[in-house]
N, C-alpha and C positions, 0 to 999 in steps of 0.2 A: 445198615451202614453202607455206604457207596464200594464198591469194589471197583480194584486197582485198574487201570484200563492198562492194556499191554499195546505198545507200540506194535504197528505193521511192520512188514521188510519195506526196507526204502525202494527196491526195486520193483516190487511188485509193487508196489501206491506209487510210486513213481508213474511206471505205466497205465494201471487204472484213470490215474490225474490225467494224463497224456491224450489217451483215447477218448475222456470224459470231456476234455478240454477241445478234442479236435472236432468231435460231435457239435459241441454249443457254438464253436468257433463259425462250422460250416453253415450251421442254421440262423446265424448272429448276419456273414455276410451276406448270404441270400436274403436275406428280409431286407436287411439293408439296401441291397441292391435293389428290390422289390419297391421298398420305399423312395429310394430316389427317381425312380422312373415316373412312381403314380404323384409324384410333390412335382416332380416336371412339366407333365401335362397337367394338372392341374394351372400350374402356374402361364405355359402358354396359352391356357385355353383365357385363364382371367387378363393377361396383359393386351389381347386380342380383344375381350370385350372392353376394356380400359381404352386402347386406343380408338376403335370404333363412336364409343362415347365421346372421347374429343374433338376428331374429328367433325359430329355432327353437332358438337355445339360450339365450334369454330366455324363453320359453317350457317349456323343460325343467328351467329355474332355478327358477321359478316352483311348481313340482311340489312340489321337492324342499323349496322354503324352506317350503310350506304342510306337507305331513306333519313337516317339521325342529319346528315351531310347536307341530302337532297332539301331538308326544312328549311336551314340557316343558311343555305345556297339563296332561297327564294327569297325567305328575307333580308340576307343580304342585298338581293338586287332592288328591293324596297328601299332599302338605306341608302343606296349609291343613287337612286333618282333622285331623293331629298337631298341630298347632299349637290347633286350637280344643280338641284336651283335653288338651294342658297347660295352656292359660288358665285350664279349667273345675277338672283335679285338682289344676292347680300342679306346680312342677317336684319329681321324686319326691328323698327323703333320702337322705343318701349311702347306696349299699350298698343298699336298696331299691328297685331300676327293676325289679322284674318286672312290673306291669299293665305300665308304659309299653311294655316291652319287647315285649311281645304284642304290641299294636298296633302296635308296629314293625314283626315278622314279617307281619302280614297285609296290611296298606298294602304290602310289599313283592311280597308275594303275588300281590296284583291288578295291579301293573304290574310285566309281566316284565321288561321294560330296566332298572330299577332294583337295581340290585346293592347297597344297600343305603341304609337310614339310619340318623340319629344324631341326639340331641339334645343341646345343647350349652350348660352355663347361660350364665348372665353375666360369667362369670368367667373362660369360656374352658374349664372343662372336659367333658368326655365323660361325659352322665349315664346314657346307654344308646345299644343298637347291637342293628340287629336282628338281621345275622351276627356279628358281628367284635367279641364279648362283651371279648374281649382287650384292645379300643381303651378301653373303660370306664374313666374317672378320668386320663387321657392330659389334659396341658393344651395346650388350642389355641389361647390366644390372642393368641400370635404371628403366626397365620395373617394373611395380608392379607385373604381375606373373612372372619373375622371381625372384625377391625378396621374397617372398612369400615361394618360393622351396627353396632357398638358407634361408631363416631365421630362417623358420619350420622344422625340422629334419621329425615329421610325417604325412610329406604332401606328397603323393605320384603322385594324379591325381589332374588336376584343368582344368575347364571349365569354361569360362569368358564371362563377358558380351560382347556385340554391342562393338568393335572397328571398326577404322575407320581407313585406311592407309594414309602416305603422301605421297604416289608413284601418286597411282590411285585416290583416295575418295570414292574406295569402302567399303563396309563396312565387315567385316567375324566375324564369331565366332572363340575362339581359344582354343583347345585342348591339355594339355600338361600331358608330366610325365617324372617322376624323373629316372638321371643316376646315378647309385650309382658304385663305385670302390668296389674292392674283400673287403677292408676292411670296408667298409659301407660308407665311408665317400661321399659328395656329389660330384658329376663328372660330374651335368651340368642338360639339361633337353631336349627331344625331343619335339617338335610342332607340328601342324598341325592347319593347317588352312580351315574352313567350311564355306564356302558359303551362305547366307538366301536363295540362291533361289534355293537350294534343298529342303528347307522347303515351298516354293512357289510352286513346283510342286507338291509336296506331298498333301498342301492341295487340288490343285485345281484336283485331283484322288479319292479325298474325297465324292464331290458333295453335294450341299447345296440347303434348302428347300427356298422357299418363305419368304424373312426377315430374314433368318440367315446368322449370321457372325463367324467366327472363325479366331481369331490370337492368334498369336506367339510373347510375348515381355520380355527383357530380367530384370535383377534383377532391374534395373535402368529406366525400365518402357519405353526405346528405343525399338520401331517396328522391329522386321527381317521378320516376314510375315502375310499377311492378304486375308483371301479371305470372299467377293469378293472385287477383286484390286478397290484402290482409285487412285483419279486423284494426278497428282501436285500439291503440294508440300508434300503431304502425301507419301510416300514411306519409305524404309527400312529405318532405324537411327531416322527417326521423332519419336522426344520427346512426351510420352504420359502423357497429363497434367489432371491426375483425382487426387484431392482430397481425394475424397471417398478409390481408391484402395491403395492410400499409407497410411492414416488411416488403413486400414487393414494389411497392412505388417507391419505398425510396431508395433500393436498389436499380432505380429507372428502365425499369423493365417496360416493355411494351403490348408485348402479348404473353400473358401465363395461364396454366391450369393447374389448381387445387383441389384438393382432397380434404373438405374441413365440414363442420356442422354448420348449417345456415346461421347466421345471428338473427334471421326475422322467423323464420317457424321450425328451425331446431331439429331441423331434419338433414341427414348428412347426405351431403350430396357432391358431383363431380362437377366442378365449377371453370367456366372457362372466361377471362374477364381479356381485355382488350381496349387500350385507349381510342377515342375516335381521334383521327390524325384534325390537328391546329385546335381541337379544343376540347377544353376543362372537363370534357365525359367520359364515361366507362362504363362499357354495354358487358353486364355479366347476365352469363347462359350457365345455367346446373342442371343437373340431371339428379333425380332420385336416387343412391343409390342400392337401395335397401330394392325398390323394384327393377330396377337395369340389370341387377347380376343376378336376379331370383334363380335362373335358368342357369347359370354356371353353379351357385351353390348343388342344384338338384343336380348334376350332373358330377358333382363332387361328392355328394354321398353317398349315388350308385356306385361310384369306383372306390370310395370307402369303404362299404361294405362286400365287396370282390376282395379288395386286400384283405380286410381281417379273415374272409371264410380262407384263403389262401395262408395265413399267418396260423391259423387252428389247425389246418391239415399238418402242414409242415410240425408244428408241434406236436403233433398227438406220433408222428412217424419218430420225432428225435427221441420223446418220452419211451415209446415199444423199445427203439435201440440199446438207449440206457438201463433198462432195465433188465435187459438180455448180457447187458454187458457186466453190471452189478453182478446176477447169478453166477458171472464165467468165474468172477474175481475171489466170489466166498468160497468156490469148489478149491482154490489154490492157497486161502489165506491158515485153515491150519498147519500144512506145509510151513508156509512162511513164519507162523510165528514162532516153532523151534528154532528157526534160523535168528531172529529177531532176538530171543531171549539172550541168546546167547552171546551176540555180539553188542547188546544195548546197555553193558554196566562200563562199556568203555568211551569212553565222552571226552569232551573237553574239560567237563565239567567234574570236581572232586565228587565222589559218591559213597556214603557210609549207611550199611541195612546192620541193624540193630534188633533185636526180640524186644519185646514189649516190656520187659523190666530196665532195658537204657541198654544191656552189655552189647558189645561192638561183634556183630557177627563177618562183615566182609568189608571191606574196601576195595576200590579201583586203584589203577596206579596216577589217576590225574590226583589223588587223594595225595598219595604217596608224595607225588612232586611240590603238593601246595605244603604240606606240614611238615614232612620229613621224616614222619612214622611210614616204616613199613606193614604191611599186612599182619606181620608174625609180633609189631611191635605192640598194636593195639588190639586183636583177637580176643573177646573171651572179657574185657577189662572193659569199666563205663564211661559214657561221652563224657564224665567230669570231667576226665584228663584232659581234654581240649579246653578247659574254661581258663580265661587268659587273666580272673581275679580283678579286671576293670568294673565288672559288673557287680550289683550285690544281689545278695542267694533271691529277692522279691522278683527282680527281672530275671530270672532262670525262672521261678513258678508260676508268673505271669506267662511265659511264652507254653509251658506245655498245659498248664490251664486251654487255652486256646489250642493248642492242636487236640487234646482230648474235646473242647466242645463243639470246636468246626473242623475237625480231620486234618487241619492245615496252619502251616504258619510262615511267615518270610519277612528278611529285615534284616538291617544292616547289624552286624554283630561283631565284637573283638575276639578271635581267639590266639592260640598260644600254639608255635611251632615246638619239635623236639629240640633246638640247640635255647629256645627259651626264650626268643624272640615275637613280640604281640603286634597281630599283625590286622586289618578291617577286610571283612570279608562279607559277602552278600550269601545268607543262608536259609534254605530251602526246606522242611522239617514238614512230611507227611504221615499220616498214618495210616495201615493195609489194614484190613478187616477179614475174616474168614466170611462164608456164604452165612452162617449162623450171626455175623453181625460182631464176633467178638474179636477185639482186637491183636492182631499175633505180632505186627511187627513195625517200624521206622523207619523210614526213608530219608534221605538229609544228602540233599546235593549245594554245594559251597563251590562261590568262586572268587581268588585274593581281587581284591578291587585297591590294593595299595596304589599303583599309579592313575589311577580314577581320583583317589583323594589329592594326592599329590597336586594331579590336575587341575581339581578344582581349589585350594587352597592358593595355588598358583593366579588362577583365575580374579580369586577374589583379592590377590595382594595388588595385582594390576588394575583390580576397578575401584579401591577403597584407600588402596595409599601409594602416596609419592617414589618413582620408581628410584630416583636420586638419594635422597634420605629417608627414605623409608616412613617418612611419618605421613597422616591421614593428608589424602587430597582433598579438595573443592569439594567431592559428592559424597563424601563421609563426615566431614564440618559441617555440611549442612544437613545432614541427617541428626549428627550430635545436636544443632540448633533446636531444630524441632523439638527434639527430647529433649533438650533444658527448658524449652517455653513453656512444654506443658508441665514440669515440674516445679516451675516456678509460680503459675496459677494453681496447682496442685498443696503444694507446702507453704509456698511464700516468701519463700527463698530468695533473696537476689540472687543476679550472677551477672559477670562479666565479659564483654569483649573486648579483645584489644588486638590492635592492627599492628603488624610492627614491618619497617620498609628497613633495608640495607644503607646506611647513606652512602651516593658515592660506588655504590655497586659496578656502575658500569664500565667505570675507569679501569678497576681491578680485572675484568674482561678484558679490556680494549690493551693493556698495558701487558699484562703478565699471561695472557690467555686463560680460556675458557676451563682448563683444567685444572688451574688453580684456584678458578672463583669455585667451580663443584665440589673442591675439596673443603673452601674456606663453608660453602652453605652447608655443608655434611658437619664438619665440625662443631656449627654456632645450633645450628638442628639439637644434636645432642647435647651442649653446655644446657641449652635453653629445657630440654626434656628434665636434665638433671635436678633442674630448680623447680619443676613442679609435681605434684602431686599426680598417683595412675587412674585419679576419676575425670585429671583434666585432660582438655584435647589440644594437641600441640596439630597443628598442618600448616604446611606449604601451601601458598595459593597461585604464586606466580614466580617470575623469576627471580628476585630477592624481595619477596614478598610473605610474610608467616602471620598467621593467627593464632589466637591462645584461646579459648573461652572456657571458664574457669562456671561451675553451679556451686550452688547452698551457701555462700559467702554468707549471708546474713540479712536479717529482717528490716533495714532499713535501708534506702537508698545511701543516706551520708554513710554510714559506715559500712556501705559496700564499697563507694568510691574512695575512701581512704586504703582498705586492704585493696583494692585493686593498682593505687596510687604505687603502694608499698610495693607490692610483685613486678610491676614494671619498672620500677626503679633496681630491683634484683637484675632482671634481665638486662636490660643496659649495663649495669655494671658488669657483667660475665659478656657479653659482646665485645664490653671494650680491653679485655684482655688480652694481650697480643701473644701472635700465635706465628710459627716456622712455619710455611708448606715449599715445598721445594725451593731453600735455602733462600727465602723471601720472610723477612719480618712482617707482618702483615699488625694494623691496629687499625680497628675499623667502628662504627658509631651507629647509633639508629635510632629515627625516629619513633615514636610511639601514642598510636590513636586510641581513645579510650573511650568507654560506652556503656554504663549501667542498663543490663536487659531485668528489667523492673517489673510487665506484664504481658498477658498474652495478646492483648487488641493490638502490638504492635507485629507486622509481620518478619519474618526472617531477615526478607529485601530489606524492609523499613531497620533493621538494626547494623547490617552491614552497610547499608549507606550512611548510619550514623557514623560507625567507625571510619568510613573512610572518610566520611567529610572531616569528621579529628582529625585524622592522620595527616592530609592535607593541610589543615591547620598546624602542623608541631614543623613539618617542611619549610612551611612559609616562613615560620618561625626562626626558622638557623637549622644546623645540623644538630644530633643527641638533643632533642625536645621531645615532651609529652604536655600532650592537649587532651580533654575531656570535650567528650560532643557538648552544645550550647545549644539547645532548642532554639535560641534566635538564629544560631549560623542554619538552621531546616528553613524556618520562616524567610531569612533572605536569599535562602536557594528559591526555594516557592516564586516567593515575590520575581526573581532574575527571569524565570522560569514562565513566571505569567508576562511581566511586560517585554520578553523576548515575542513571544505568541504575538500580542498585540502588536508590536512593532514589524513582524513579518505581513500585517494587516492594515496597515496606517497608510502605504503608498494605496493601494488597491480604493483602500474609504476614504480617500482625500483629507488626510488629517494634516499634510503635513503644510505649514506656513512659510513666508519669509517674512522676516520683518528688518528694518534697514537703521544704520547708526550712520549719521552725519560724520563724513571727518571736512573738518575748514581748514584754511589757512590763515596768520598770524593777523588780519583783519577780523577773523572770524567770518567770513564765504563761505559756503559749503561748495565744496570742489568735487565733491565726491562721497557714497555712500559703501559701506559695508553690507552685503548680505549675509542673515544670521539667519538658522535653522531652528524655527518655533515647531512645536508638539503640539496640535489642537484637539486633546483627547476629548471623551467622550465625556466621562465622567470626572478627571483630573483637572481639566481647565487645562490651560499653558503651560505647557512644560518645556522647562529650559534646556539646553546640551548637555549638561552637565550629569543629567539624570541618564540620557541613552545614548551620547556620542560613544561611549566604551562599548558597548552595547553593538552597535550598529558594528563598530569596527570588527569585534572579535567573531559575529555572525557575518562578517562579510555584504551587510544589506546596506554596508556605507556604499557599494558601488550602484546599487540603482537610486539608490536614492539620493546622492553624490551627483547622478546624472539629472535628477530632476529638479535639484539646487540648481545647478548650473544653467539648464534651459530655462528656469522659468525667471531668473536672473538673466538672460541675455533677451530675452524677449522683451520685459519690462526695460532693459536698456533701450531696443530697437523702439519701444514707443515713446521713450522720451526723447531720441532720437531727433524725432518730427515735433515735437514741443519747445517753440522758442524758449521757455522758463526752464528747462530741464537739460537743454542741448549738450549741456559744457561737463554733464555729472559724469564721472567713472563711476562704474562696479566695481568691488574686491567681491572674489569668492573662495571661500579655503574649500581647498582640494587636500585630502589626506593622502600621508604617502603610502595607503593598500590601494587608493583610487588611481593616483598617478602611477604604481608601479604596473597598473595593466597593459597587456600588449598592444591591445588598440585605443589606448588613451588617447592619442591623436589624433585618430579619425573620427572618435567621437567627440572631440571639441571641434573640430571643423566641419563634422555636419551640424550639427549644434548652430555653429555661428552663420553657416550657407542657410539653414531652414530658419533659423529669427532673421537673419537680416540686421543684428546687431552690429556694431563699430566695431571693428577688430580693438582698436588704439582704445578704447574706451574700456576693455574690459582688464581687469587685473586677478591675475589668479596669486592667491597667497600659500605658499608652502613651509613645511616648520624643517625645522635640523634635520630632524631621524630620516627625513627622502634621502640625505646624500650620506648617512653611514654605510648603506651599501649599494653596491649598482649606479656610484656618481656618475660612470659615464654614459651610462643608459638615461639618468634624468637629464643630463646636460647635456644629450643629442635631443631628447623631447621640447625640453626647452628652446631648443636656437628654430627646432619645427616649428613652434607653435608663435616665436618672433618674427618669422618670415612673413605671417597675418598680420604682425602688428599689436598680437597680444603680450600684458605687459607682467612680470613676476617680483613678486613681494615676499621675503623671508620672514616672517610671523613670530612674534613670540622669542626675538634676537635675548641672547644668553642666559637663557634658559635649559640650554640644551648643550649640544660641546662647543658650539660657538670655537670651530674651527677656522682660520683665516686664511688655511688652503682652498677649502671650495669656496668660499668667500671672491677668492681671487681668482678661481677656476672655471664658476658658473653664471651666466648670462641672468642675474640679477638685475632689475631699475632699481629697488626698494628695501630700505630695511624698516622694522616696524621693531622699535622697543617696547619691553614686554611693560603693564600696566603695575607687574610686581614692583620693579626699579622709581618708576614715572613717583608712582604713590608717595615714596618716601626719599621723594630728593631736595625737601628741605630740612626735614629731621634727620638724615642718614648721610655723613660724608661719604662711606662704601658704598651707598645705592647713589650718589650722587656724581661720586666719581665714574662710577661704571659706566651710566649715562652720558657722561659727560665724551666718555672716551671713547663710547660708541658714536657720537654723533662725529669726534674726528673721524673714525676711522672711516666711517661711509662719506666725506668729503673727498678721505683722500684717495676712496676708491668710484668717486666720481657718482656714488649711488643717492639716490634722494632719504631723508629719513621723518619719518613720524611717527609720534609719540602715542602711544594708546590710553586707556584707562584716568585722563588728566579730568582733575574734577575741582579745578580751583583754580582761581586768577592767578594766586602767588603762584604756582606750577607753569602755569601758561608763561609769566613773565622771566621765571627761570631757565626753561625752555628758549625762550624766544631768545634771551641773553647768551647763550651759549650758541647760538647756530640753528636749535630746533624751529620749520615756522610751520609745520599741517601738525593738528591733532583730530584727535578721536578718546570721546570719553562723555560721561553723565555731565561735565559744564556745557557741552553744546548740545546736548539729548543723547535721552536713550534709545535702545531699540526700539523703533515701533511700526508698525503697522504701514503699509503704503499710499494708506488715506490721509493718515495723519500726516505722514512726511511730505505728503504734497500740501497739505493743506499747511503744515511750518515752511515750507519752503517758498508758497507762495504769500502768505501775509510777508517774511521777511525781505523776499523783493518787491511788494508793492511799498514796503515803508523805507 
C-alpha cells in the first residue's frame, strides 16, 4: 500500500526551489545569450550572401535589357526609313507594291533578326511584304495594334507581346510605326516582325554560371527565350504561371527580387526581374539557390556544432552543481520534518484523522470554525455525526468502497453543522497504511464551498432567466425547444407555441414611465405562470414580448390546435384584468400568435418564425386577436422574399421596360403619352406594377430605378423632339413620394434633362396625395425648382387620398388627373358622378387643367366632355404598349 508522504518545511524547499531555480535560471540566460549571438551571425553572414546575389543578377539584368534596347533601336531605324518613303512616294496602288517591295527586302537585309516587313494602309490592309508576298491585300484591321495606331492620334511606335501566326504556329514579336500623310492625318502603319530566337542566341553568347538562369518573357508573362534551353513542352509561347510575379506587376512595380520555386524546372531560386523601359518585356535573372548559399549552410553547421559542444559542457557543470546541492538539502530535511509535522495539521483547510474503524481521533481548529464542533465535541465518536441525512446510507458505501480500493476519494458532499444546519462542502477522504501495508488510519480535509454555490446558482439565474421577472429568457426557450422537438419525434406528442406581444406597450412607457410598465410585465409574468402547468415554459423574449411553449398536448395536429386555441384564450383573459400600480388603473390587451410544433424536420428558427409571422398576423388584425400560422402566410413570405432578390437584379439584367398610354383630347389627338413601368422577367413574361410597385417602394429600389423611368422617358422625348410626327407629344412620369422626398431630387432631374436634351415644357412629372402630408414645404420648394425649367406637375389619382384643398391652393400644380375608380362609374353612380363632376369645378376655378383616366366608353367620353372634361386617358384610345407599337398607332392615325 502507498505510504503517506510527509510534507517538507516550507522554508527549507522554499530555498532548495530558490537555489535550484537560480542555477537553471543562470544556465537558461547564458545559452540564451549564446544563442542569440550564433542566430546573429548566422543571419548577417546569410543576408550578405542574399544581397550579393542580387546584386549580381541586377547586374546581369542590366546586360541583357541594354542589348534587348540595342535590337528594336536597330529595327526601329528600319521602320523610320520605310516609313520616310512612303511619306515621300505615298502609299503604292493596288497591285503595284514592287519599289516599296524592294525596299522591304533590303531594310530586311541589313537587320538579320527581322524576319520580315509589311506595310499596311489605313484601312487595315496589306500593301506589301518583303517575304511573305502571300500576306499582300489580307485585311488587318481587326488587329488590336492596328487599332491601337488608328484610335490613338499619339501613338507613334508600338512593340507587342508573344504572338502566335496561323500560317506556321510560330511565334514573333511585332514592331510597328505610324504612317502619317503631309497633313498629319493617319496613312496606315509599317511592321516588322522579330523572331525569339535571335533573343536565343544572344543569350546563349552571354554564358552562364553554375545554377543560373536567364529569360526573356513578354507583358503576358509568355517565354520568347531562356537559357539554359528546357525540354518539351517548355519552349517559346509557354504560358508562365507565377503568382508571385503578377502580384508584382500589378502592383506596377518596376524592378523586384524574389524568393519563389521556378514554374519552368521547379528549382528554387533567387530571382531578379525588371521591366525593359518603353516595352512589353521583362528580363528575369535567378540564381540557384540551393548551390549559392551551399557555403553558408556549411559554415552554419560548423558554428552549430561549437554551440551544442558549448551547450553540453555548461550542462554537465549545472547538473555536478545540482546534485551537490540536493545532498546539502537531505543532510537538513529530517531536521525539518519534526518542524513540518508539527505545524502541518494547521491549514486553511478543515482536517479530521480518524482510526481505521471511522472514530474521530483529532481535528484542526479550521475544522472547529467550519462545523462548530470542537475538538472535545467530536473525540473518540464516528464521522456519522457529520452526515447531514441528504444522502442515502448507498452513497456513504459507495464513497468508502472506493477509498478502500484506491486509497482515495474526493467530491462535493452535504454535511451537518452543530446548531443543525446543512451545509455543501468539498471533501477529501484518504487513507494511511503502516509499512506492512495494513491500514491504521483516515485522513479527511473538507472546505464549506457555500458561497461557490451561491455563486454559481447566481450565475446560472443570469444566463437562463429573465432578470425582471424571473421567468426563462431567449437561451433557456430555446434549449426547452430542442427538448420538445425531440420529444415530440420521440412519443408523437404535439406541442405548442405561442407568441404573445403587449398591445400598446409602449404608450404605458412613454405616458406613466418605465417603472410602471416593469411592474405591469412582472405582474402579467406571474398571472400568466399561474394559468399553466410546471412542465410548461413560460419566457420573456423582449420588451413586451412572452412565449409559452406547451409539449405532449396530443396525437393529432387538430386537437392540438384546439387546446392550444383554449389556453391562449385563458391568457388573454387574465391579461385583460385590470390591475392598480402606483395609484394608476391600468387594463391592458394582447395579441396572440400560434403554431402547432408537429415534427422534427422542422428547425427551432423555422417554428419561431412560424409564430411570429402569426403574431404579426393577430396585430394586423386589431388589438386582443389570435391567429394560427397558415402555411400559405410561409409560402407568400418565400415568394416576397424571391421576387424581392430578382428585383434587386432586374436594373443590372435589363429587364425593366416602358411602355406608353395615349392620353387625346376631346377630338380624340393624341397630345400626349403616359410612361408605365413593365417587368420583362425571365421566366414570368410581363409583369405589371401592381405585383412590385410595393415591393420597390418598401426596399427602397424605387429610387434607382425611379431614376431610370425618368431618363429613359426623357431621352425617348428628346428623340421625338427632332420627329415632325411626334414633336407636339408630352411625357407623364410618376415619380413616388420616397423618390421626390430625396435631398437631391433636383439635381437629379436637371441632370437627367441637361444629359437627354429633352424639352423641359414637354415633360410632366405626376405626383399623388401622400407627398404633401408631410414636408409640404420641402416638395413645394422642389416644385417651383424644377418649374423654373419649364417642367410641368400633375396630382394623380385626385380623391383617392385626403384630397385636401389646402395644398391644392398651396402647390405649384398645372394638372389634376381624376382617379379611373370615379371615371368608371359616372353613368351608373350619382356619388361617383357627382364627385367628378365637382372635381372638374374645382380645377377650373383654381385655374388647373384636368383629365380623366381609366375612360373606356364613348358614353363616358361624352359625359365628360358635357361637363367641362376635354383630355382623356384610358383602354377607349389604347392600352399600354410598347414604343413600336405607339409609333406605329400614331403614325397610321396621322397619315389617315
Amino acid at each position: 500500500m502507498p505510504q503517506p508522504v510527509i510534507p517538507l518545511s516550507a522554508d527549507l524547499a522554499k530555498k532548495y526551489r530558490q537555489q535550484r531555480h537560480g542555477a537553471l535560471t543562470l544556465y537558461g540566460v547564458a545559452m540564451l545569450l549564446w544563442l542569440s549571438i550564433f542566430a546573429w551571425l548566422l543571419y548577417e553572414q546569410y543576408r550578405q550572401e542574399i544581397h550579393s546575389l542580387e546584386t549580381r543578377n541586377a547586374a546581369r539584368a542590366d546586360v541583357v535589357t541594354e542589348w534587348t534596347q540595342g535590337v528594336f533601336a536597330q529595327s526601329g531605324q528600319a521602320l523610320l526609313g520605310i516609313a520616310e518613303l512612303v511619306e515621300l512616294q505615298g502609299m503604292p496602288a493596288q497591285g503595284e507594291p514592287r519599289v516599296l517591295q524592294d525596299a522591304l527586302r533590303n531594310r530586311s537585309r541589313y537587320v538579320d533578326w527581322i524576319n520580315d516587313i509589311g506595310v499596311i494602309d489605313a484601312e487595315g490592309i496589306i500593301q506589301a511584304s518583303a517575304l511573305n508576298t502571300g500576306q499582300v491585300g489580307r485585311d488587318l484591321s481587326g488587329s488590336s495594334f492596328f487599332q491601337v495606331f488608328r484610335d490613338q492620334e499619339d501613338r507613334t511606335e508600338l512593340v507587342t507581346p508573344l504572338y502566335s501566326t496561323s500560317n506556321d504556329d510560330d511565334y514573333y514579336l511585332y514592331q510597328a510605326r505610324r504612317l502619317t500623310r503631309d497633313n498629319g492625318d493617319f496613312n496606315g502603319i509599317v511592321v516588322a516582325s522579330i523572331s525569339p530566337a535571335v533573343f536565343e542566341r544572344a543569350l546563349q553568347r552571354l554564358g552562364l554560371s553554375d545554377g543560373e538562369s536567364i529569360a526573356l518573357v513578354d507583358g503576358e508573362l509568355k517565354l520568347i527565350a531562356r537559357l539554359p534551353a528546357l525540354d518539351d513542352p517548355i519552349t517559346t509561347g509557354w504560358q508562365v504561371d507565377s503568382p508571385e510575379t503578377l502580384a508584382m506587376i500589378e502592383q506596377g512595380a518596376e524592378k523586384w527580387s524574389l524568393q519563389l520555386i521556378s514554374p519552368l524546372d521547379k528549382r528554387k531560386r533567387m530571382f531578379h526581374m525588371q521591366w525593359i523601359e518603353e516595352l512589353p518585356l521583362l528580363v528575369v535573372v535567378g540564381e540557384d539557390l540551393q548551390l549559392q548559399l551551399a557555403g553558408w549552410r556549411q559554415r552554419a553547421g560548423v558554428l552549430a556544432g561549437f554551440m551544442l559542444l558549448i551547450a553540453l559542457l555548461g550542462a554537465w557543470g549545472v547538473r555536478h552543481y545540482l546534485n551537490r546541492l540536493r545532498f546539502e538539502h537531505r543532510l537538513h530535511q529530517g531536521e525539518a520534518e519534526l518542524r513540518i509535522s508539527a505545524t502541518a495539521f494547521q491549514t486553511h483547510l478543515g482536517m479530521l484523522i480518524a482510526d481505521a474503524q471511522g472514530r474521530i481521533l483529532k481535528v484542526n481548529e479550521t475544522f472547529t470554525r467550519i462545523t462548530g464542533y470542537s475538538e472535545a465535541d467530536v473525540v473518540g465518536k464516528s464521522t456519522r455525526m457529520l452526515n447531514s441525512g441528504r444522502h442515502e446510507a448507498a452513497f456513504y458505501r459507495k464513497i468508502w468502497r472506493r477509498v478502500q480500493s484506491t486509497g482515495s476519494w474526493e467530491g462535493e458532499i452535504w454535511n451537518r453543522r452543530k446548531n443543525g444546519d446543512v451545509f455543501p462542502e468539498w471533501l477529501t477522504i484518504s487513507a494511511v497504511y503502516d509499512p506492512q501495508g495494513t491500514l491504521t488510519h483516515y485522513v479527511a480535509t473538507m472546505s464549506d464551498i457555500s458561497e461557490r454555490k451561491a455563486a454559481e446558482q447566481e450565475i446560472h439565474q443570469l444566463a437562463f432567466y429573465d432578470p425582471l421577472t424571473g421567468l426563462a429568457n431567449r437561451r433557456l426557450f430555446l434549449d426547452r425547444m430542442e427538448a420538445t422537438l425531440k420529444e415530440v419525434t420521440r412519443h408523437g406528442r404535439f406541442g405548442a407555441l405561442l407568441f404573445i406581444d403587449i398591445d400598446n406597450f409602449k404608450q404605458i412607457n412613454d405616458t406613466l414611465g418605465h417603472y410602471v410598465g416593469d411592474q405591469l410585465l412582472q405582474h402579467l409574468g406571474r398571472l400568466m405562470g399561474q394559468m399553466l402547468r410546471e412542465t410548461d415554459t413560460l419566457a420573456r423574449l423582449g420588451s413586451d414580448e412572452f412565449a409559452v411553449l406547451i409539449g405532449g398536448m396530443g396525437k393529432s395536429r387538430e386537437h392540438t390546435a384546439e387546446l392550444a386555441e383554449n389556453i391562449a384564450q385563458k391568457l388573454q383573459d387574465v391579461i385583460q384584468q385590470p390591475i392598480t400600480i402606483e395609484d394608476n388603473l391600468l387594463s391592458v390587451t394582447a395579441s396572440i400568435g400560434l403554431t402547432v410544433v408537429s415534427d422534427y424536420a422542422s428547425s427551432v428558427d423555422d417554428y419561431l418564425q412560424q409564430a411570429d409571422m402569426a403574431l404579426f398576423q393577430a396585430k394586423s388584425s386589431g388589438r386582443s386577436a389570435l391567429s394560427f400560422f397558415d402555411p400559405t402566410m410561409q409560402a407568400e413570405l418565400l415568394a416576397r422574399v424571391r421576387l424581392e432578390n430578382e428585383l434587386r437584379q432586374a436594373l443590372a439584367n435589363e429587364e425593366w421596360r416602358l411602355h406608353y398610354q395615349p392620353q387625346v383630347d376631346q377630338d380624340g389627338r393624341c397630345i400626349g403619352v403616359e410612361a408605365l413601368l413593365r417587368w420583362e422577367h425571365p421566366e414570368r413574361g410581363l409583369v405589371t406594377p401592381d405585383v412590385f410597385i410595393h415591393l420597390l417602394e418598401s426596399t427602397e429600389l424605387i429610387n434607382p430605378v425611379g431614376d431610370w423611368v425618368l431618363e429613359t422617358a426623357c431621352r425617348q422625348l428628346a428623340q421625338w423632339a427632332r420627329q415632325p410626327a411626334f414633336a407636339k407629344l408630352s411625357v407623364a412620369v410618376n415619380v413616388s413620394a420616397l423618390q421626390f422626398r430625396q435631398v437631391d431630387f433636383v439635381g437629379k432631374v436637371e441632370a437627367i434633362l441637361q444629359r437627354t436634351g429633352a424639352p423641359c415644357h414637354k415633360l410632366k412629372l405626376e405626383v399623388t396625395e401622400s407627398l404633401f402630408v408631410e414636408a409640404r414645404d420641402d416638395a413645394r420648394e422642389k416644385m417651383l425648382r424644377l418649374k423654373q425649367h419649364g417642367v410641368r406637375f400633375a396630382l394623380d389619382d385626385y380623391g383617392t387620398g385626403y384630397s385636401s384643398l389646402a395644398y391644392l391652393a398651396h402647390l405649384p400644380l398645372d394638372q389634376l388627373k381624376i382617379d379611373k375608380s370615379f371615371v368608371q362609374q359616372v353613368i351608373e353612380s350619382k356619388a361617383n358622378a357627382a364627385i367628378v363632376e365637382s372635381t372638374i369645378a374645382l380645377a377650373k376655378s383654381l385655374s388647373l387643367e384636368v383629365i380623366a383616366e381609366g375612360v373606356a366608353s364613348d358614353a363616358q367620353q361624352t359625359w365628360l366632355l358635357s361637363h367641362g372634361c376635354r383630355t382623356y386617358q384610358g383602354h377607349r384610345y389604347g392600352q399600354p404598349m410598347p414604343l413600336a407599337a405607339l409609333e406605329t398607332q400614331l403614325t397610321t392615325e396621322h397619315a389617315s
